[in-house]
Every structure is written in structure tokens, then in C-alpha cells.
C-alpha positions as a LaTeX table, in Angstrom:
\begin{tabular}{lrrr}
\hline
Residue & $x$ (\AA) & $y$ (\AA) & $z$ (\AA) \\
\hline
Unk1 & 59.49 & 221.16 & 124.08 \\
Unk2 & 62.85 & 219.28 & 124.02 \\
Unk3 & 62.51 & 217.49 & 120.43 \\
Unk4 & 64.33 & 219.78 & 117.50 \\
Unk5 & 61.13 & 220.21 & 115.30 \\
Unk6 & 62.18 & 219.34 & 111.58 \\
Unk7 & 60.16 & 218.72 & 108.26 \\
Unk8 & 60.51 & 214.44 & 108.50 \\
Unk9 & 57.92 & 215.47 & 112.16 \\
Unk10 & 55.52 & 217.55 & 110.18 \\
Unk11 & 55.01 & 214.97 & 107.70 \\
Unk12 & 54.94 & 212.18 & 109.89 \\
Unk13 & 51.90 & 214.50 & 111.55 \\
Unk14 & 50.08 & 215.50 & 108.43 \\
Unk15 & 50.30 & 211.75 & 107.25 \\
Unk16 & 48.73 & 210.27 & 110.96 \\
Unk17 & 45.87 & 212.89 & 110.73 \\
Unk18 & 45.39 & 212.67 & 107.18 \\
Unk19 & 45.50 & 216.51 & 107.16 \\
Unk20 & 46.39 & 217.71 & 102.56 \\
Unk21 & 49.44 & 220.51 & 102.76 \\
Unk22 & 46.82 & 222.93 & 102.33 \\
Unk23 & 44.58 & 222.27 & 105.84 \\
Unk24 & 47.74 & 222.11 & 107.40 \\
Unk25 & 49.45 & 225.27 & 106.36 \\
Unk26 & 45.92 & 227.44 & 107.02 \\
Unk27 & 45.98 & 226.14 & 110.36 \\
Unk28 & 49.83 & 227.35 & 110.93 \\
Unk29 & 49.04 & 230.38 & 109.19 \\
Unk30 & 51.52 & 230.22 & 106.58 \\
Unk31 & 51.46 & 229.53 & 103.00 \\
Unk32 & 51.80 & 225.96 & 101.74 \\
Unk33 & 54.45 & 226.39 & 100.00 \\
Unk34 & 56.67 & 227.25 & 103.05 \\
Unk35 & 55.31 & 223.98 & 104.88 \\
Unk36 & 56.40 & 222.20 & 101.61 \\
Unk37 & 60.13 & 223.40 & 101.92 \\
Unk38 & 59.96 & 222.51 & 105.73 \\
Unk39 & 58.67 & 219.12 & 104.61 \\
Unk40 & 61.15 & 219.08 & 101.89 \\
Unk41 & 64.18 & 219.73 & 104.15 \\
Unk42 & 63.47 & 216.09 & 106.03 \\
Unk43 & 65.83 & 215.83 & 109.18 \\
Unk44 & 66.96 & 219.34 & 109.13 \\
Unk45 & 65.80 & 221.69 & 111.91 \\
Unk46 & 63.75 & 224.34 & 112.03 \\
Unk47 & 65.60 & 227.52 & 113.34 \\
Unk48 & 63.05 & 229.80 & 112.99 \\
Unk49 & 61.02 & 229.94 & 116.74 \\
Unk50 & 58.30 & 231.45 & 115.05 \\
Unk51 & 57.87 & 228.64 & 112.53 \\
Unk52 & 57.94 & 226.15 & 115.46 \\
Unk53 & 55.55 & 227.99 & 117.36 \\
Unk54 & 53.12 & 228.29 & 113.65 \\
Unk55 & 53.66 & 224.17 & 113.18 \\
Unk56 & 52.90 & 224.06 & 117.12 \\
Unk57 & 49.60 & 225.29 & 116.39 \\
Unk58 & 48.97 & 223.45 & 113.96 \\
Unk59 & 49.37 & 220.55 & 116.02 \\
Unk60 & 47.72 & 221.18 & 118.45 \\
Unk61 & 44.52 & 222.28 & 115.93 \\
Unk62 & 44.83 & 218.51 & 114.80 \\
Unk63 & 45.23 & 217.01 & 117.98 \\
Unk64 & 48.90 & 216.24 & 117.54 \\
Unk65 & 51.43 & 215.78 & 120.22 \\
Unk66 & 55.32 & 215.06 & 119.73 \\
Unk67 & 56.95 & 212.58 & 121.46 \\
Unk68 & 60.71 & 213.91 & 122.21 \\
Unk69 & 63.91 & 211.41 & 122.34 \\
Unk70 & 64.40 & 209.08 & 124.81 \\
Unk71 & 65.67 & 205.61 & 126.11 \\
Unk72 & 67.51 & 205.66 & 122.86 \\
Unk73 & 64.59 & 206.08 & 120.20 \\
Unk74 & 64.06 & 208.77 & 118.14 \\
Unk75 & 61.72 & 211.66 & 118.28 \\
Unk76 & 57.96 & 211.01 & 116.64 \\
Unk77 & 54.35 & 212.11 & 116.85 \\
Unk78 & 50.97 & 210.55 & 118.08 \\
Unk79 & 47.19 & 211.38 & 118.19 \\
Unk80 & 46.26 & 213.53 & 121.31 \\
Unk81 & 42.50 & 212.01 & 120.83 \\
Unk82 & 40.78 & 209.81 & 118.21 \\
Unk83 & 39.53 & 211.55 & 114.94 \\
Unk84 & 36.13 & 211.61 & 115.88 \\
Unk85 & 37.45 & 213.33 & 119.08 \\
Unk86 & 38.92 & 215.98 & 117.14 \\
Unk87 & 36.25 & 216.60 & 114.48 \\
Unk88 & 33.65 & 217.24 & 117.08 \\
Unk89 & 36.40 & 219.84 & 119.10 \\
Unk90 & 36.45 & 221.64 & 115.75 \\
Unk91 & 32.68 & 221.36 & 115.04 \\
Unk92 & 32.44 & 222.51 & 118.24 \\
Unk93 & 34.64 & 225.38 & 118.13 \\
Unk94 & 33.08 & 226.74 & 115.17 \\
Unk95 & 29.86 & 226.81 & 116.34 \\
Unk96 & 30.08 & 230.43 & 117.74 \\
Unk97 & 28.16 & 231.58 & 120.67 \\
Unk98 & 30.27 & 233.68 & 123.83 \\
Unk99 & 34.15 & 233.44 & 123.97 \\
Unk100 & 35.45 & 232.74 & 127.52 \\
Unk101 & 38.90 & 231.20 & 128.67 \\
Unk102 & 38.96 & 227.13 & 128.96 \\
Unk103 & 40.33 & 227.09 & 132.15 \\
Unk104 & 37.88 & 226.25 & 134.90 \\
Unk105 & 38.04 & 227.67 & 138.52 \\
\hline
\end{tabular}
């Protein structure tokens, strides 16, 4: 990923999935109070690469995916699928059952 990740991104995401602080955080594996002082720091970057990677799970738990700069506009974030789309992903990862890869032959 191109786009610098910074706190104004994550709340842009947790505001389009209607995702509270706390979801959020559990799903990056880090407390909420750390996401809160990423959100709090607005344009400035994260440095950490092991933040970025925590926030890029998150993301991608919530079906988010970041649009990087270009043509002139800014960086941003949009829905990956529709809400119903992602609900049933999670119900359906929940459910249990055998653990195999994704990928299909």
C-alpha cells in the first residue's frame, strides 16, 4: 500500500462501517486507547509498520479498503462489500467446522 496510513483514515473507516472504538481496536488487537491516540493524531502518520499492519487487519475484518492518492485527490476509504455482505462473512467465519486455506486450486 502506497497511501501513508494516519488517524483522519481510521476514523473515516470506523465512521463508514459504523464499527464503536472498541470493535475496532479488538479486531486490530490493540487496546482502544492506542486507536484513540492514532485517531487523535488526525493527519499525522503512522510510523509504526506494526500498527499499520494491526489497523490493516482491521480493515480488512470490516471489509474496508483504502483508496491511495491520485489524479490530485486525496487518500480515503470505501466499503469492500455491502454490510449485509460483511455480517454474513463474519457469521460465517464464526461458525466453526474444519480450517483450510481460501485459496482454491
Amino acid at each position: 500500500m502506497n497511501t501513508k496510513m494516519t488517524g483522519r483514515l481510521i476514523a473515516a473507516a470506523r465512521a463508514l462501517t459504523g464499527v464503536d472504538r472498541e470493535n475496532f481496536a479488538q479486531a486490530a488487537g490493540m487496546p482502544a486507547e492506542t486507536l484513540a491516540l492514532m485517531e487523535a493524531n488526525g493527519s499525522a502518520r503512522l510510523d509504526s509498520a506494526a500498527e499499520v499492519d494491526a489497523i490493516i487487519r482491521a480493515f480488512d475484518s470490516f471489509g474496508v479498503a483504502v483508496i491511495d492518492e491520485q489524479d490530485g485527490m486525496g487518500a480515503g476509504v470505501r466499503l469492500k462489500f455491502t454490510r449485509q455482505d460483511v455480517r454474513q462473512i463474519q457469521r460465517l467465519e464464526g461458525e466453526g467446522g474444519i480450517v483450510r486455506s481460501d485459496d482454491a486450486p
